[in-house]
N, C-alpha and C positions, 0 to 999 in steps of 0.2 A: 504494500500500500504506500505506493511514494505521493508524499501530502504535497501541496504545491504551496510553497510560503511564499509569501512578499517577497522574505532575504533566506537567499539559498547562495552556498557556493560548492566545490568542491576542494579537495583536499590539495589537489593537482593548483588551483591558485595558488597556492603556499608555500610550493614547492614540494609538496606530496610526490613520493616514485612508488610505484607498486611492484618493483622488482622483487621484495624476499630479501632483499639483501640491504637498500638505501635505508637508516636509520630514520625516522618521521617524527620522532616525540618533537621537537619544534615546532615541525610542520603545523600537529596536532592542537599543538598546545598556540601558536599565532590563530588560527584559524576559528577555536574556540574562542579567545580574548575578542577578537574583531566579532565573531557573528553574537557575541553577551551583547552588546549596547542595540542587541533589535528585541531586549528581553520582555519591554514593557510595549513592544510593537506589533504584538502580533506574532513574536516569538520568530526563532530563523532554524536553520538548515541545514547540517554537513553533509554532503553526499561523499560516499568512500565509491570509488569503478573498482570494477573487475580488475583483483590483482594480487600480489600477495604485498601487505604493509607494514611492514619489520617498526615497532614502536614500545615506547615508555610508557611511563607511566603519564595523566592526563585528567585533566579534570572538566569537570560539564557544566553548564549553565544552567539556570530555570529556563522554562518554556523553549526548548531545543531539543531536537532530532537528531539524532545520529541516523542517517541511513546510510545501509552495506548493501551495493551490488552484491544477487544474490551469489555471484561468483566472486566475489568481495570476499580478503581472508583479514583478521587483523591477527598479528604475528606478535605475541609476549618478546621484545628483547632480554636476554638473559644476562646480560653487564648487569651488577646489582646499583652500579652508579645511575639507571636511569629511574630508579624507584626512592624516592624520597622516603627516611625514616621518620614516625611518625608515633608518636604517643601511645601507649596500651589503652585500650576505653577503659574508661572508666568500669564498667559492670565486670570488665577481667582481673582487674587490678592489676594485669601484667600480661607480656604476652602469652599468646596461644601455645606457643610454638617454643618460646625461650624466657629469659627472664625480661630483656629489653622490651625495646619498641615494637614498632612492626613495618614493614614496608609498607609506602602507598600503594592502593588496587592498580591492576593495568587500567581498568574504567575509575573513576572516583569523582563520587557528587557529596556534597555535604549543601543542606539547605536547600534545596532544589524542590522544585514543582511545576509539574507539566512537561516530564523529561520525556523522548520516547528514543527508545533502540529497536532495531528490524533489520531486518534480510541480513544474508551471509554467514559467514564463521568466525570466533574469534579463538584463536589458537592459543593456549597459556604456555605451549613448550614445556610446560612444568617437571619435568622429567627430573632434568638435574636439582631442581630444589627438593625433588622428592629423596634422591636421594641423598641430597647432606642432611635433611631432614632423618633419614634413619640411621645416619652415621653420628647423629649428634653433634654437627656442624653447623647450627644455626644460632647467629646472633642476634636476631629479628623475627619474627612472626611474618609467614612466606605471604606474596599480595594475594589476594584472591584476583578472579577476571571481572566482578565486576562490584563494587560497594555502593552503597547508597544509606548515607548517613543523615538522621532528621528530614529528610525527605516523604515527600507526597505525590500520588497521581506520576505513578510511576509504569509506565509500559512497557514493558521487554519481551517479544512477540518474532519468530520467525527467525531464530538465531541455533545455528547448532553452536555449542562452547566444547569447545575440545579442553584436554590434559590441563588440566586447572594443577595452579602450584598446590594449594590445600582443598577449598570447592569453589564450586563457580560464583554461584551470588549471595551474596550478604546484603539483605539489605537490614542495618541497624537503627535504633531507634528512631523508624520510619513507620508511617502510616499509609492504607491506603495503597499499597505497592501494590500491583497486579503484574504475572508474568503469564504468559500466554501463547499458545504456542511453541515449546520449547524445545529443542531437542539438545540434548547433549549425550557426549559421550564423555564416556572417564577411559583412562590408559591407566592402567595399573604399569609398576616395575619391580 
């Protein structure tokens, strides 16, 4: 269901490559900044094309899309430098996974309302954190692929989620989350 907004662009303005290989969190992350100031306009647009989009970690706006050609892949970068470390919640009092912090999700919204994500796959690669995870090599809580923190009116529809580092969605103390359509797989190791 690609929605037609006012302010739409692709990720390809930004310098987006869908090769697998070209690193994007940038990309990701300009593209989001620029289409936030159309939040209170009627909301805006990313379109991802068919390809595969090697990326960090990245955060979402209110009243924003993410749409994935459904041949659209987003690709977990595995450098732990593209995932910002980031507080234990509070309700854990520490991380999941260690005693520290935790990495930012590959997707992450905190505050957000009226977000939606669709079509395509998002790949976590999660393989190797799996396993420093059971070698007892973790200094961080691994990201999940996708969080949603204090958030609302949340859509997530028509997505397969591949090899998540720990699981796919978290959405925390959020309301009103709806996912729909879902398919994922898990890769064990």
């Amino acid at each position: 269901m690609f929605l037609k907004l006012s302010h739409s662009a692709s990720i390809t303005e930004f310098g987006g490559v869908g090769d697998g290989k070209t690193l994007n969190t940038k990309a990701f992350q300009s593209a989001i900044v620029h289409l936030s100031q159309y939040s209170s306009d009627g909301g805006s647009q990313l379109f991802i094309p068919a390809g595969k989009w090697l990326t960090g970690s990245f955060n979402l706006t209110s009243h924003f899309t993410l749409f994935l050609h459904e041949d659209a892949t987003l690709l977990a970068a595995q450098d732990i430098n593209e995932y910002p470390v980031l507080k234990a919640l509070p309700s854990y009092g520490r991380g999941r996974d260690a005693a520290g912090g935790r990495f930012a999700s590959l997707i992450f919204g905190t505050n957000r309302s009226d977000d939606r994500r669709n079509n395509g796959t998002i790949d976590g690669q999660g393989s190797f954190r799996w396993q420093k995870f059971h070698g007892g090599k973790l200094k961080y809580t691994r990201p999940y692929l996708i969080e949603l923190m204090f958030s609302d009116i949340i859509q997530i529809y028509n997505l397969t989620l591949l090899d998540s580092p720990p699981w796919n969605i978290h959405p925390v103390y959020s309301r009103y989350s709806y996912t729909l359509y879902l398919s994922t797989v898990s890769k064990s190791i």
